[in-house]
C-alpha positions as CSV (number, residue, x, y, z in Angstrom):
1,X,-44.7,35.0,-97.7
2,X,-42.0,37.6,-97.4
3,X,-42.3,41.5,-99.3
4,X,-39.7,42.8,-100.2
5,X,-39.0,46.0,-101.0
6,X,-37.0,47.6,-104.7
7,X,-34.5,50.0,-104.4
8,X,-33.7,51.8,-107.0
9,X,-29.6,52.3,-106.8
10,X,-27.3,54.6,-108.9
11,X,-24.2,52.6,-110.4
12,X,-20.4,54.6,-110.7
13,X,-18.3,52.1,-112.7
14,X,-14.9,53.8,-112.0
15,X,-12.0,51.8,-112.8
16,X,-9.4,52.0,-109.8
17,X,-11.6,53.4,-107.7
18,X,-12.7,51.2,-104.1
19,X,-14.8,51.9,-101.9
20,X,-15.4,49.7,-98.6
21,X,-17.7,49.7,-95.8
22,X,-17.1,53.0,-93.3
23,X,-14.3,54.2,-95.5
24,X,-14.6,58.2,-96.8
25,X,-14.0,58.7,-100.8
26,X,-13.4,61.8,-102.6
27,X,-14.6,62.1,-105.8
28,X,-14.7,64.9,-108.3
29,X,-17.6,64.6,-110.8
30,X,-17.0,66.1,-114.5
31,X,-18.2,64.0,-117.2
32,X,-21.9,64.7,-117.7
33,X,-23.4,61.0,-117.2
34,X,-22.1,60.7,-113.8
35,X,-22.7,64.8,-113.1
36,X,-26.7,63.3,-114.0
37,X,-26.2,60.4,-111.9
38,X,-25.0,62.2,-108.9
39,X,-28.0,64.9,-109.2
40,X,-30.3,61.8,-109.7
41,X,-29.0,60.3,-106.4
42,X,-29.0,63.6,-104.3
43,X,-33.2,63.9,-105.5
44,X,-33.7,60.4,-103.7
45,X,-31.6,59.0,-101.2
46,X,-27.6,60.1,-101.3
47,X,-26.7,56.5,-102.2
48,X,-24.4,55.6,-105.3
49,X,-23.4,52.1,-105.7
50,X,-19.3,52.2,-106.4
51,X,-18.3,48.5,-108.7
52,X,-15.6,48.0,-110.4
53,X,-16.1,47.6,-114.6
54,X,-14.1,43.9,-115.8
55,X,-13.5,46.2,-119.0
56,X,-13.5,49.5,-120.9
57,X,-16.2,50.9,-122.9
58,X,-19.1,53.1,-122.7
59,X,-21.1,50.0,-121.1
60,X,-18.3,47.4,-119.6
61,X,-19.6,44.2,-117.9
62,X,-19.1,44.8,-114.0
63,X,-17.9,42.6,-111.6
64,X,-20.5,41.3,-109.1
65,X,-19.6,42.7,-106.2
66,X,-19.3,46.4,-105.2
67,X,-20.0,48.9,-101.9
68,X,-23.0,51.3,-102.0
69,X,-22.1,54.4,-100.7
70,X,-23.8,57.3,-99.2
71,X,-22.7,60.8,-100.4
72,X,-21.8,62.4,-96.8
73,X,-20.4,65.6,-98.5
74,X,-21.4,67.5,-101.8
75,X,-20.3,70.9,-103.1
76,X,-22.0,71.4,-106.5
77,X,-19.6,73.8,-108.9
78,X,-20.6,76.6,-110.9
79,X,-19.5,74.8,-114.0
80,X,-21.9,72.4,-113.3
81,X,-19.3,69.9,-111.8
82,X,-19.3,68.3,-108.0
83,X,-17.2,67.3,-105.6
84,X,-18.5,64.6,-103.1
85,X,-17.3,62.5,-100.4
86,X,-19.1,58.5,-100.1
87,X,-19.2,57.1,-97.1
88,X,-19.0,53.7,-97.6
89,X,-22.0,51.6,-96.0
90,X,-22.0,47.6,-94.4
């Protein structure tokens, strides 16, 4: 019998956007839900999961495969905003 163990992984669905395995990505993060999601993932584990959306929408189906990243780099704004840098992980 095998365990396995649930991770609990913050999705960015940012059109245009790639991230690969070992490559660096600057982001800036403005719109509240992702400001949330990026506080969320800095409480737990640094890791946001970076797919691309297959539409546009509040709530676009994704494509099934993306790169989970780990934020290397954060500055957190006055204003409430970030900027971070993921570091793509294989």
């Amino acid at each position: 019998m095998t365990t396995q163990t649930l991770t609990r992984l913050s999705i960015f669905p940012l059109a245009g956007a790639l991230l690969f395995p070992r490559m660096h990505l600057p982001l800036h993060i403005f719109e509240p839900r992702y400001r949330a999601l990026v506080s969320d993932a800095m409480a737990r584990d640094r890791m946001i999961a970076m797919i691309q959306p297959r539409g546009r929408g509040d709530t676009p189906p994704l494509y099934s495969v993306g790169c989970v990243g780990h934020v290397s780099q954060v500055e957190a704004l006055e204003d409430g905003c970030y900027n971070i840098v993921l570091e793509g992980r294989s």
